[in-house]
C-alpha positions as CSV (number, residue, x, y, z in Angstrom):
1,X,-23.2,-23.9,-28.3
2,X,-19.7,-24.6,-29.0
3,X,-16.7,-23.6,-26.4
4,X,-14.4,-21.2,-27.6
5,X,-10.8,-21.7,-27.0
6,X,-7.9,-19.7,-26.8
7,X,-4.5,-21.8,-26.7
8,X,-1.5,-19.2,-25.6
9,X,1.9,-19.9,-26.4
10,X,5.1,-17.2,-27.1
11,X,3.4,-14.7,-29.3
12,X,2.6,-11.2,-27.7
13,X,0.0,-10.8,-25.1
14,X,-1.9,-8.5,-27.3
15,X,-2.3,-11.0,-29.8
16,X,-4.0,-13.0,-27.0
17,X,-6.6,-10.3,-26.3
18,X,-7.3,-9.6,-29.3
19,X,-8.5,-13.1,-29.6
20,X,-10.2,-13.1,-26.6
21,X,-12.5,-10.4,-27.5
22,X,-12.8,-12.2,-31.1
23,X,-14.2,-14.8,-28.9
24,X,-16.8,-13.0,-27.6
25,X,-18.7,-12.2,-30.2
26,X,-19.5,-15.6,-31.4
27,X,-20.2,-16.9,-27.2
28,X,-20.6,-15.4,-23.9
29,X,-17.8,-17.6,-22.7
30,X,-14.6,-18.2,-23.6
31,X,-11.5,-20.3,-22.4
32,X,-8.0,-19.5,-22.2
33,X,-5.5,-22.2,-21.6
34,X,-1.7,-22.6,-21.5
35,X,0.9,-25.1,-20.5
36,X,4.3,-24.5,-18.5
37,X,6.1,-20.8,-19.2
38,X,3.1,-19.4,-21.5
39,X,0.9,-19.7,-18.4
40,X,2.2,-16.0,-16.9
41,X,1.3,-15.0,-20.8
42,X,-2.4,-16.4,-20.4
43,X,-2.9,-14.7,-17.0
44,X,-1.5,-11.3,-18.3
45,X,-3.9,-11.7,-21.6
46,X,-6.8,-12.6,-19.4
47,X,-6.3,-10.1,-16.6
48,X,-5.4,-7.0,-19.7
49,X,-8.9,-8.0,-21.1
50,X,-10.7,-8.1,-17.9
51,X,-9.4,-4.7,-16.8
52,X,-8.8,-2.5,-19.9
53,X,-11.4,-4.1,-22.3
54,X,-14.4,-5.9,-21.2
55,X,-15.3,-5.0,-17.3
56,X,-18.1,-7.4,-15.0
57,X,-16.3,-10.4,-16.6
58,X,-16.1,-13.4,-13.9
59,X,-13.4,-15.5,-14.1
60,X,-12.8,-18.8,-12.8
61,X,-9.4,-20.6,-12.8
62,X,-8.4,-24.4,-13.1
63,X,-4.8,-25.7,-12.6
64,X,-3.0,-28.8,-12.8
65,X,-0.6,-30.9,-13.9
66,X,-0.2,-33.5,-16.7
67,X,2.2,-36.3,-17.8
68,X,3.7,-35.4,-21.3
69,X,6.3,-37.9,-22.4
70,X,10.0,-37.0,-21.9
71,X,12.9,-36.9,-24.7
72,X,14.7,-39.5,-22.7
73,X,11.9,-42.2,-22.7
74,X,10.5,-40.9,-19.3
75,X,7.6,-38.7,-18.7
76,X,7.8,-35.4,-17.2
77,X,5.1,-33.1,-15.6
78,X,3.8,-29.9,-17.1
79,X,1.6,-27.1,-15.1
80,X,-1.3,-25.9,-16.9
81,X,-3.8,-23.9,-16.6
82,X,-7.6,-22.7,-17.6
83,X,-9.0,-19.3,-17.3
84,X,-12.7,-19.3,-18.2
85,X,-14.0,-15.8,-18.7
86,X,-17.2,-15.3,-18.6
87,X,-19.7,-12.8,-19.9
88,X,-22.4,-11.6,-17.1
89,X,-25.7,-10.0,-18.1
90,X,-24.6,-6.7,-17.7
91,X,-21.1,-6.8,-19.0
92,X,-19.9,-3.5,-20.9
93,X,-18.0,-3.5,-24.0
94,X,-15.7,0.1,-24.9
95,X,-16.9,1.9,-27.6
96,X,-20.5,0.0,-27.4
């Protein structure tokens, strides 16, 4: 079974969701992830497809930090995060 992943960047949080429900028909997990200002996107997308489109989905959460090389020849930290959503047995799909 291969992980399916959702990277979030600057695009509309819909257009996140969508995705995430694409997801889950090919897995009964999928992972959204999402470094520096998209993180706040990536929650909103996780929490709009938790609450308005798939409900009994558990969600687990993973933060941290990693070094990314700096323009000046430094390197600088950037916050990420991972939102794994997964599918329980009795998970309910709208309009299914």
């Amino acid at each position: 079974m291969s992980e399916n992943i959702v990277y979030v960047g600057s695009k509309p949080v819909m257009t996140y969701v969508t995705a995430i429900l694409s997801s889950f028909k090919d897995s009964p997990e999928v992972v959204v992830k999402a470094r520096g200002r998209a993180i706040s996107t990536a929650v909103d997308a996780a929490e709009v497809t938790r609450t308005r489109f798939m409900t009994d989905l558990k969600p687990s959460v993973i933060i941290g930090t990693e070094k990314l090389p700096g323009t000046e020849g430094g390197t600088r930290n950037v916050s990420f995060i991972e939102i794994n959503l997964k599918k329980s047995p009795e998970a309910k799909t709208p309009g299914a």
